[in-house]
VOPAGU-2260 file (C-alpha; in pm, 1 decimal, decimal comma):
REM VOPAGU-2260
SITE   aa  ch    i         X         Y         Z
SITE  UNK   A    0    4845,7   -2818,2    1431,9
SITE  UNK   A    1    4507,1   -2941,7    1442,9
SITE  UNK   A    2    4398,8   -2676,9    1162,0
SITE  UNK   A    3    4645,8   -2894,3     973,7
SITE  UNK   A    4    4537,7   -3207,3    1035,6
SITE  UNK   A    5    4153,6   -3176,7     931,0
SITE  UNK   A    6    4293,5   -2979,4     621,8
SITE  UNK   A    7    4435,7   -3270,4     554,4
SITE  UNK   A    8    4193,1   -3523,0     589,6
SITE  UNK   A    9    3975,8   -3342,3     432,0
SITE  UNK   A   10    4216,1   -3332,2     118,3
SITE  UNK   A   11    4285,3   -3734,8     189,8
SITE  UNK   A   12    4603,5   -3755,0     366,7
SITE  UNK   A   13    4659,4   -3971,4     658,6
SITE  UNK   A   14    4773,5   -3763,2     954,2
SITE  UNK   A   15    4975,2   -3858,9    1269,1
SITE  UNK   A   16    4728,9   -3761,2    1496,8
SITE  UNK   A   17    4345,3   -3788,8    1472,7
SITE  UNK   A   18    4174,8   -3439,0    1446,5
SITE  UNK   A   19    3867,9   -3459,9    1637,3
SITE  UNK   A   20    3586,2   -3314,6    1809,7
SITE  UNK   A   21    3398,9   -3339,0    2174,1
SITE  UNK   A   22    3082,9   -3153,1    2328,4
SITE  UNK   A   23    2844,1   -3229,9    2596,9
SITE  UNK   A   24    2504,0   -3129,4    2693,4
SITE  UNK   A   25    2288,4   -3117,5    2944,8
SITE  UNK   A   26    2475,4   -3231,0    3314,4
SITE  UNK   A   27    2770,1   -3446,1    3198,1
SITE  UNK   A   28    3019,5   -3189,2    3180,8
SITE  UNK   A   29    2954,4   -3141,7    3555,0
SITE  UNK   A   30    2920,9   -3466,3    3601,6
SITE  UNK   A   31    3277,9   -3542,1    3507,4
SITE  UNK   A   32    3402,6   -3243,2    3713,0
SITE  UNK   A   33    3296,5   -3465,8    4002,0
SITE  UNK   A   34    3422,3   -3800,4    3921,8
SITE  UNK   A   35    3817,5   -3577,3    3802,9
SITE  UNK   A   36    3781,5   -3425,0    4103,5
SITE  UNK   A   37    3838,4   -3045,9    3952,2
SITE  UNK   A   38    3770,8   -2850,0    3631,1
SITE  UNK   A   39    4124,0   -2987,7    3465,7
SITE  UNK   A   40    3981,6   -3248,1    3235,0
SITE  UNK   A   41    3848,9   -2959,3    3019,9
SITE  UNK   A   42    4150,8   -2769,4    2932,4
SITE  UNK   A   43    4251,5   -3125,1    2759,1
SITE  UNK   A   44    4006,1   -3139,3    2531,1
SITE  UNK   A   45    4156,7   -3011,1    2186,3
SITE  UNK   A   46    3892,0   -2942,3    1958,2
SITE  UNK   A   47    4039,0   -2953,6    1616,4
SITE  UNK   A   48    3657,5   -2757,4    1470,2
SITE  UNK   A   49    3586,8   -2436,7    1602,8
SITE  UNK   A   50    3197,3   -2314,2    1512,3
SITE  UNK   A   51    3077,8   -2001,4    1519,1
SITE  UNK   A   52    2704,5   -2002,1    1503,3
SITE  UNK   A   53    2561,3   -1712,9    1399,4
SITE  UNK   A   54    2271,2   -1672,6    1724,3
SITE  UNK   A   55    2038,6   -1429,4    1576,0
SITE  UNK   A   56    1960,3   -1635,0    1294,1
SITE  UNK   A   57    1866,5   -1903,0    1529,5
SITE  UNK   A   58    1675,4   -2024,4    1826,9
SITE  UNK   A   59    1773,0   -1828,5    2199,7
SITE  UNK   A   60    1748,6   -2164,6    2400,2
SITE  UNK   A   61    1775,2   -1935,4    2702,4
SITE  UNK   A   62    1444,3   -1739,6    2646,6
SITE  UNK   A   63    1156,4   -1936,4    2776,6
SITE  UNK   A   64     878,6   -2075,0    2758,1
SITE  UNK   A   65     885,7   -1930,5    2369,6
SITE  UNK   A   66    1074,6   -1734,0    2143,9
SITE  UNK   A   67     958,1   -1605,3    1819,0
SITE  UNK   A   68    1273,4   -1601,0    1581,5
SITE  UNK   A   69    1360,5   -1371,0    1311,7
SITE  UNK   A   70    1172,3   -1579,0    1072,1
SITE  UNK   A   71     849,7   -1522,6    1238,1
SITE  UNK   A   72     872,4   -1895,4    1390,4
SITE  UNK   A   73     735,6   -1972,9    1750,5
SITE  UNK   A   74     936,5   -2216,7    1942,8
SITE  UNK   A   75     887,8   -2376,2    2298,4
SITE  UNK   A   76    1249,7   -2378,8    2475,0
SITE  UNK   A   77    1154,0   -2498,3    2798,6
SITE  UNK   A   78    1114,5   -2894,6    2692,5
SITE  UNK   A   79    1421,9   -3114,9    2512,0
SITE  UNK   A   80    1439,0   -3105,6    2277,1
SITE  UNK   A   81    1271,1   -2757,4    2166,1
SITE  UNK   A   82    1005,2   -2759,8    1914,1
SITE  UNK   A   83     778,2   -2549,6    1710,0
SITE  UNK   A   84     466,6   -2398,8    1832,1
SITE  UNK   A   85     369,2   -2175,6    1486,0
SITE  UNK   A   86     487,4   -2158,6    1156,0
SITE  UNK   A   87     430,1   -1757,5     997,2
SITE  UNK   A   88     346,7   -1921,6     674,2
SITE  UNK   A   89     -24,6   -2020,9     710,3
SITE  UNK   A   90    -143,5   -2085,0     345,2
SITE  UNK   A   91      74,5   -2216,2      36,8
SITE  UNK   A   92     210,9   -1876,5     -16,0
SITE  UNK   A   93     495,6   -1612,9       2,9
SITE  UNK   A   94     294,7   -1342,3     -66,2
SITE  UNK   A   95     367,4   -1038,7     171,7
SITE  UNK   A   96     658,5   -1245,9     359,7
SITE  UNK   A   97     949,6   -1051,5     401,0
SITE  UNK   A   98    1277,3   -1257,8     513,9
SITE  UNK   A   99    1484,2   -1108,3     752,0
SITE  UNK   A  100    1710,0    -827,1     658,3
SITE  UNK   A  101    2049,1   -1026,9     668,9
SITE  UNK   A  102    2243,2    -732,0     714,5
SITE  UNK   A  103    2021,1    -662,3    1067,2
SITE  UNK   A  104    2181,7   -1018,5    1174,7
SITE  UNK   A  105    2526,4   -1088,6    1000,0
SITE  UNK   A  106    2607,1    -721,4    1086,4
SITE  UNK   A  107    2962,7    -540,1    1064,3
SITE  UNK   A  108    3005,7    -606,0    1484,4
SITE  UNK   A  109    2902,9    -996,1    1440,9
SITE  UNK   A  110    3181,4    -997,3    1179,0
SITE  UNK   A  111    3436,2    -801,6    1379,0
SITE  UNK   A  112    3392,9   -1027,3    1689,7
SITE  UNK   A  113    3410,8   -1381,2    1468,2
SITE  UNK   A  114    3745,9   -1234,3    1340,6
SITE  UNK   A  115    3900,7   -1121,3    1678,8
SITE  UNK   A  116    3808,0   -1478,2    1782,6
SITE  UNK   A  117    3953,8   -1655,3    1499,7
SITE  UNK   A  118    4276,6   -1418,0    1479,9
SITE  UNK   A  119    4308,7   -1532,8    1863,9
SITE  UNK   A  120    4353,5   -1893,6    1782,5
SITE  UNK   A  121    4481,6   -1925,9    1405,8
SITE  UNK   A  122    4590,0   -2317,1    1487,1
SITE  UNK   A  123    4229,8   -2423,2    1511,8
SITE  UNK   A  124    4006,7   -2509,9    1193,0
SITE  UNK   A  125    3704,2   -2245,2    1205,9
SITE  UNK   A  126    3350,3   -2288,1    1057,7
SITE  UNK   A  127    3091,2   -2086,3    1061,6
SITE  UNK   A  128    2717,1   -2159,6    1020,9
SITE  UNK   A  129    2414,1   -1995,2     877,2
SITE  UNK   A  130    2101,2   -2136,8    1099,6
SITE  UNK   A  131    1879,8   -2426,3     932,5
SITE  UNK   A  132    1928,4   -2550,0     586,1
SITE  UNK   A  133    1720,2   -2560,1     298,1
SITE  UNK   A  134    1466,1   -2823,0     388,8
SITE  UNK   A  135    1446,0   -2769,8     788,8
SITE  UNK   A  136    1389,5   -2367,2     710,0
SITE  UNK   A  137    1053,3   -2479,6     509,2
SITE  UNK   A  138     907,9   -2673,4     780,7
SITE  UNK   A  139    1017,5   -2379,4     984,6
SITE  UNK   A  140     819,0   -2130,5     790,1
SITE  UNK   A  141     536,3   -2388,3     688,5
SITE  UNK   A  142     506,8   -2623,2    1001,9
SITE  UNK   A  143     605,6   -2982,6     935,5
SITE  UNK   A  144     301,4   -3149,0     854,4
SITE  UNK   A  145     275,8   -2873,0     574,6
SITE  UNK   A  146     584,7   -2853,4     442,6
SITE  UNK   A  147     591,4   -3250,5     363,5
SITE  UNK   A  148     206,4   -3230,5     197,1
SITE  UNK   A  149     304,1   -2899,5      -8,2
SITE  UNK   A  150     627,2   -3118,4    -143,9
SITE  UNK   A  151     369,7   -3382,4    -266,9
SITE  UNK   A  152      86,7   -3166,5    -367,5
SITE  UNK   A  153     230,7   -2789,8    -394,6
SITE  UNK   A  154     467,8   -2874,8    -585,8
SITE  UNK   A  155     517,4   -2539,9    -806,1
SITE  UNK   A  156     497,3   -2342,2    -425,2
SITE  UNK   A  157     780,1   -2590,2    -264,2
SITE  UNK   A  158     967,6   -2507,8    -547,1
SITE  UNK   A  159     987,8   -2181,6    -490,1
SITE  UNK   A  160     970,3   -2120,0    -127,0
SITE  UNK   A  161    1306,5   -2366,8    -105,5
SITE  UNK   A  162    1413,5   -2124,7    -397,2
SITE  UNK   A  163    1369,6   -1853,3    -193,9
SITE  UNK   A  164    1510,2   -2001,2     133,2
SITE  UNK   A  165    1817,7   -2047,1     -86,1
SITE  UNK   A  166    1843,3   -1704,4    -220,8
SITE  UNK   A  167    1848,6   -1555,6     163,6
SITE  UNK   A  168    2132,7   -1839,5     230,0
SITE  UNK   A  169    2359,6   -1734,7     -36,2
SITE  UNK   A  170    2326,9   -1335,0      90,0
SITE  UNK   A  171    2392,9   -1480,2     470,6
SITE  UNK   A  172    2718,4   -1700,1     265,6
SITE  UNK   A  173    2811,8   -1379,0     112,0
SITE  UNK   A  174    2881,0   -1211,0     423,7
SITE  UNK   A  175    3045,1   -1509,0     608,9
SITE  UNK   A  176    3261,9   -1547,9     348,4
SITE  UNK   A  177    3441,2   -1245,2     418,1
SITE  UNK   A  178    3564,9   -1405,5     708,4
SITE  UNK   A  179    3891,1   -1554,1     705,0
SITE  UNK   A  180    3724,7   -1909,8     793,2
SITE  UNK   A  181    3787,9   -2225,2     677,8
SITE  UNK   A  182    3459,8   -2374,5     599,3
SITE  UNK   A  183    3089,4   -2291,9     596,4
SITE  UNK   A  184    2869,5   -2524,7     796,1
SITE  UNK   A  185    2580,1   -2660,8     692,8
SITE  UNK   A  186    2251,6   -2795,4     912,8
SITE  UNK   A  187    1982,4   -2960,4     748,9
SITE  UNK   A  188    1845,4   -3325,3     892,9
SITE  UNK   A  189    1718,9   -3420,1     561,1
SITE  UNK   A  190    1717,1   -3777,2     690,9
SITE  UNK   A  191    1521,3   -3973,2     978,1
SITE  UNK   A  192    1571,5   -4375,3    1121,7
SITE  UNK   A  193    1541,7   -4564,9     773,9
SITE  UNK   A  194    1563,8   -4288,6     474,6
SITE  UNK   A  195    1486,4   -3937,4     353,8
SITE  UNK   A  196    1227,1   -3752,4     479,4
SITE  UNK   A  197    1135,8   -3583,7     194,9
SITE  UNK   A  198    1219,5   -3967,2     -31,9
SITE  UNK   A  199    1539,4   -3946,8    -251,6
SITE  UNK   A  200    1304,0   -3824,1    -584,0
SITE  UNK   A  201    1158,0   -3501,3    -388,1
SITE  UNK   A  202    1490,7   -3439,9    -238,7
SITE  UNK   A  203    1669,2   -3465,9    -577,9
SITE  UNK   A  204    1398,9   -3232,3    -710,4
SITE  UNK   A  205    1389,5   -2962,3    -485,8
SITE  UNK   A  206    1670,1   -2922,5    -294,4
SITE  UNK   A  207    2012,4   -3094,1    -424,6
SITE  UNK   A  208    1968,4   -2794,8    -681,1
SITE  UNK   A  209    1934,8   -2551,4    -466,1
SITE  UNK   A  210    2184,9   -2631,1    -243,3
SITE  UNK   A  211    2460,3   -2739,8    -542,9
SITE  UNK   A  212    2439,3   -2341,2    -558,7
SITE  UNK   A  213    2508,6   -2302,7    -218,7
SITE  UNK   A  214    2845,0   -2556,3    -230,9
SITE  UNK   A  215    2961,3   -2354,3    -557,3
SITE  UNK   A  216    2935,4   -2051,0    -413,4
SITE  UNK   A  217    3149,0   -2135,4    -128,3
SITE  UNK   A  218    3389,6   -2356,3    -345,6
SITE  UNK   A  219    3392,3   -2055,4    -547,9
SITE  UNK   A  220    3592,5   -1830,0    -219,9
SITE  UNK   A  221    3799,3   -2120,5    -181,3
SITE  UNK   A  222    3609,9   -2240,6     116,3
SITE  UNK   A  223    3552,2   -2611,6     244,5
SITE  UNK   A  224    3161,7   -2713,7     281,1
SITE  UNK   A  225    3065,9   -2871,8     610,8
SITE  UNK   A  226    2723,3   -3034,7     703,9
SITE  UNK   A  227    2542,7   -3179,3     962,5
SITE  UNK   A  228    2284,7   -3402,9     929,5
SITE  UNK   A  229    2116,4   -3683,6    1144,2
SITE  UNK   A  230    1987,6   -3974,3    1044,2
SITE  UNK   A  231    2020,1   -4212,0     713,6
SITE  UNK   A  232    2116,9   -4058,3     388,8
SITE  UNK   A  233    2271,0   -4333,5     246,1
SITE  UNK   A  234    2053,0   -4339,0     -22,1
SITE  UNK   A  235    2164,8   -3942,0    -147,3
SITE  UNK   A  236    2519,5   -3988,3     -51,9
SITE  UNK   A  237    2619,8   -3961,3    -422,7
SITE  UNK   A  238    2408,8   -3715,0    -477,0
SITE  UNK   A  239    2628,6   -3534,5    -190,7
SITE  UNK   A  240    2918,1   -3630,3    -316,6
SITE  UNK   A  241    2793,9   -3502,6    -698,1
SITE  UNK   A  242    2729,3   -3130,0    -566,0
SITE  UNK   A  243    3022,8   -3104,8    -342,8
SITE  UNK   A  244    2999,3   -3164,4     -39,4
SITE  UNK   A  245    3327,6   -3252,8     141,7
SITE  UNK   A  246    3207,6   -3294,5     510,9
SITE  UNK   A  247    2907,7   -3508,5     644,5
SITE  UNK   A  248    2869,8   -3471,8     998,7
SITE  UNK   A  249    2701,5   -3693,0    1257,2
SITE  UNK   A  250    2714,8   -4041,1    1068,1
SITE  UNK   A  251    2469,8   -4210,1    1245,5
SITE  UNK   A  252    2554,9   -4575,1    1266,0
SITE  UNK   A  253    2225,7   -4651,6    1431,8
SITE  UNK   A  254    2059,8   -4524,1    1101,8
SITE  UNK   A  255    1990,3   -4749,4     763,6
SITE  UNK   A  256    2267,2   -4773,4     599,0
SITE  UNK   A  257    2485,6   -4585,2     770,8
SITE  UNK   A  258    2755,2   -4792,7     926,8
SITE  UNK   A  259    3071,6   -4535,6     921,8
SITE  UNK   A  260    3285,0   -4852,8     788,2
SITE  UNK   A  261    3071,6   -4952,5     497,2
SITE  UNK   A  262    3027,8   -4559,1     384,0
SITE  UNK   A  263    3405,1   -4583,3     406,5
SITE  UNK   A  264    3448,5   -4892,4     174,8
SITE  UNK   A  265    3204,5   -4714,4     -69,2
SITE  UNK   A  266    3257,3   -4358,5     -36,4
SITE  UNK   A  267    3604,5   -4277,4     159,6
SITE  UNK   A  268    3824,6   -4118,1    -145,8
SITE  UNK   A  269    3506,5   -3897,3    -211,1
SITE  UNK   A  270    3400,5   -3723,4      88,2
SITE  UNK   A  271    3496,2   -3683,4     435,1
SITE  UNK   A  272    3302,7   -3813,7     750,1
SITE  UNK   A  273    3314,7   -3655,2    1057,5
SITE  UNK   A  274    3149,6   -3839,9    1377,1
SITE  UNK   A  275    3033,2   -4229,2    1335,5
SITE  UNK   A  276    3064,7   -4297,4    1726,3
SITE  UNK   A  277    2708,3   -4466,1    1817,1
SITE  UNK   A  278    2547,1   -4146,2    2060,8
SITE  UNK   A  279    2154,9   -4417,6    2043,8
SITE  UNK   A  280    2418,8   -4696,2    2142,8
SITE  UNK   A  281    2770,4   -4718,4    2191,5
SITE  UNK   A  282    2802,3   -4402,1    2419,0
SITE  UNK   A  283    2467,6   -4449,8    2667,5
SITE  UNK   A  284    2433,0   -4810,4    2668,9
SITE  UNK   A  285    2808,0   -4971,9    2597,7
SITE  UNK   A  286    3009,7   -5050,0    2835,3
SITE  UNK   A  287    3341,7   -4808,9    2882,3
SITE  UNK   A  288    3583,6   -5100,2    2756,7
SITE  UNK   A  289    3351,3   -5129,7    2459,4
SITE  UNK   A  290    3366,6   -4776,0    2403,1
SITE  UNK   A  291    3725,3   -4761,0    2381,3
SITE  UNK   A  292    3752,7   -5074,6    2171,9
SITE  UNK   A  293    3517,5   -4871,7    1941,4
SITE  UNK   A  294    3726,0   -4524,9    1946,8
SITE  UNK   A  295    4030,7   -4740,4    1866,5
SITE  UNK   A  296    3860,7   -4931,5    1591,7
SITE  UNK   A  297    3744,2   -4597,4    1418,2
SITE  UNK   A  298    4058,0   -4428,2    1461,2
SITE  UNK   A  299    4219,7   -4747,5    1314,5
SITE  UNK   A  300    4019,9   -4793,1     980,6
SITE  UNK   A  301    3816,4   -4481,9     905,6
SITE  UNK   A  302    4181,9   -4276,5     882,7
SITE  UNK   A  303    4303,2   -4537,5     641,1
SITE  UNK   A  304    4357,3   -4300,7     351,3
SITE  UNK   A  305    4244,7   -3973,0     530,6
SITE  UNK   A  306    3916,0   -3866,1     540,5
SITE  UNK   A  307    3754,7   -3878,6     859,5
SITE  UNK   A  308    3711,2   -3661,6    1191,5
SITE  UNK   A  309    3687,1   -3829,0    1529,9
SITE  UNK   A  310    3318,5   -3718,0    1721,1
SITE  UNK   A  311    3008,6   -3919,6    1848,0
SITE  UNK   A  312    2712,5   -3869,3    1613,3
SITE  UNK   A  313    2625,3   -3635,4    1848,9
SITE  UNK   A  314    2748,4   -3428,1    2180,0
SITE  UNK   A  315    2692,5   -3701,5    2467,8
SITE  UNK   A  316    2361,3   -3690,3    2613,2
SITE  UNK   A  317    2249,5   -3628,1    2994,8
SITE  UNK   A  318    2193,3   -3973,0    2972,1
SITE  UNK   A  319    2515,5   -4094,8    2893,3
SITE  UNK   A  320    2638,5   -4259,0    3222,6
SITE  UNK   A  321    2923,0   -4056,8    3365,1
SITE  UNK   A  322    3175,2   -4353,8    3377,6
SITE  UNK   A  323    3121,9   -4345,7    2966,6
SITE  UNK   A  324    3153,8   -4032,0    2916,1
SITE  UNK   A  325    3467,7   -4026,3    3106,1
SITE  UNK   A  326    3582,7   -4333,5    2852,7
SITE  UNK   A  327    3499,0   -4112,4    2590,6
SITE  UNK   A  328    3749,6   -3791,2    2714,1
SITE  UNK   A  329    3996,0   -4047,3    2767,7
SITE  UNK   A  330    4007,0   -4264,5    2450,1
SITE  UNK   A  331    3976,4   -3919,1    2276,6
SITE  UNK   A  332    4288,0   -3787,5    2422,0
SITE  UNK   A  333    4441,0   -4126,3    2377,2
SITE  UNK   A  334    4369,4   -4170,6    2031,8
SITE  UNK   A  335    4631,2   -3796,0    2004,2
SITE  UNK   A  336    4873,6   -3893,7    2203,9
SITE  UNK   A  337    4843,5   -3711,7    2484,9
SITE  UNK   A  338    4620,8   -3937,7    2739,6
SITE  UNK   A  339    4436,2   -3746,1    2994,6
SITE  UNK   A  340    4675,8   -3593,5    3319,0
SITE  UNK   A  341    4517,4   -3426,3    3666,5
């Protein structure tokens, strides 16, 4: 079962098969309907993660040109990526913000159709998420530009809007939790190219507290902790590893410091890494024998040991060539056992 299997690489224990994940976006799922000549290929792909967003705490990418989100945020939805138009918070202050009434969001009919989902496919690992993290939800509220200069010179207000970010998080967590998930899934791109946005000493400051409360309570139901996050945080990975967190997600290779084999060599009996396959350069610009080479050199040495999830860093892109993303599917469902049949 592939529940199983990311159970136990998560707890360290080589599997027989690799657990792994596989999404697309933009065209290349149609794409690949072409070139297999029918819908088929899909039905192959055996996701061993399940996510269940939670959409109202988010961003509608269907509404467009803008959508204002619970939070007060505006967004433009009509460009790729998406991207922020105004932040509600327009001075250094909380005063008179409200944040949205969780129960209005996580509410008794989300819950009830999570749980018919789940309770129709039991074999399958399930997350669920809670919208931005910590650090991505103040730039939200704040604007970016704002939320890095109140870090540096707001110092007292950072502290407690991320305080307060947190507080709403652990009410959302509350209710998840009564789910009968596996793990709660974290989103937070604390990290960019070469480093930390925020620098490893604000980042230690404000949010690895915040968000150690976050992990404990979730460690506390007996829960795993999942998160995403882009770019290089090589430099906090202890930090990660000191709070609790058991699942990074994307691995980056194309970032500083964040080659999936050397984070393996330091870090592999500590946390687990899920992704590592190059979406800036293996995937768009390799060739499909090189992407295969790469699949099986992943599958071979990041499961030494358990520990690791099969994805690209991230779902392929519309500019992933469709003869790669068909390598992809197919040293995916090679790398289980069970090579692709039409």
């Amino acid at each position: 079962m592939q529940k199983q299997a990311v159970i136990d690489q998560i707890s360290h224990r080589e599997t027989s098969v690799v657990p792994y994940t596989l999404s697309f976006e933009g065209d290349v799922a149609e794409r690949l309907d072409a070139h297999y000549g029918s819908r088929a290929w899909r039905a192959q792909i055996d996701q061993a993660i399940v996510q269940a967003p939670i959409p109202a705490l988010g961003v509608d990418l269907d509404v467009t040109p803008t959508v204002t989100d619970p939070y007060g945020t505006t967004w433009q939805t009509d460009r790729r990526p998406f991207h922020q138009l105004e932040a509600p918070l327009k001075e250094p202050s909380l005063e008179g913000y409200v944040f949205p009434d969780v129960d209005s969001y996580v509410s008794d009919a989300y819950l009830a159709q999570v749980r018919a989902a789940i309770e129709a496919a039991p074999e399958r690992f399930w997350v669920v998420g809670y919208s931005f993290g910590l650090f991505e939800r103040t730039w939200c509220l704040r604007g970016f530009t704002n939320a890095l200069a109140d870090a540096a010179s707001e110092p007292a207000f950072y502290a407690e809007l991320v305080e307060a970010i947190a507080e709403h998080q652990l009410a959302i967590i509350d209710k998840l939790l009564t789910l009968p998930i596996d793990g709660i899934m974290g989103s937070d791109d604390w990290g960019y190219q070469d480093g930390i946005l925020l620098g490893p000493r604000l980042w230690r400051k404000f949010i690895k507290p915040q968000l150690a409360r976050l992990h404990k309570r979730i460690h506390a139901a007996g829960k795993f902790t999942l998160s995403h996050c882009c770019g290089s945080v090589a430099e906090i990975m202890p930090d990660l590893i000191e709070i609790g967190l058991d699942v990074l997600e994307s691995v980056q290779p194309e970032a500083r410091g964040m080659s999936p084999y050397e984070l393996k060599r330091k870090y592999g009996d500590e946390i687990t890494f899920w992704g590592g396959l190059g979406s800036q350069s293996t995937v768009p610009f390799g060739s499909p024998a090189e992407i295969r080479a790469e699949v099986g050199r992943l599958c071979q040495h990041m499961t030494r040991g358990g520990g690791y999830i099969l994805a690209p860093a991230k779902a392929l892109q519309p500019e992933t060539p469709t003869l790669n993303a068909a390598a992809v599917v197919e040293s995916f469902l090679d790398a289980t056992g069970t090579p692709l049949a039409l």
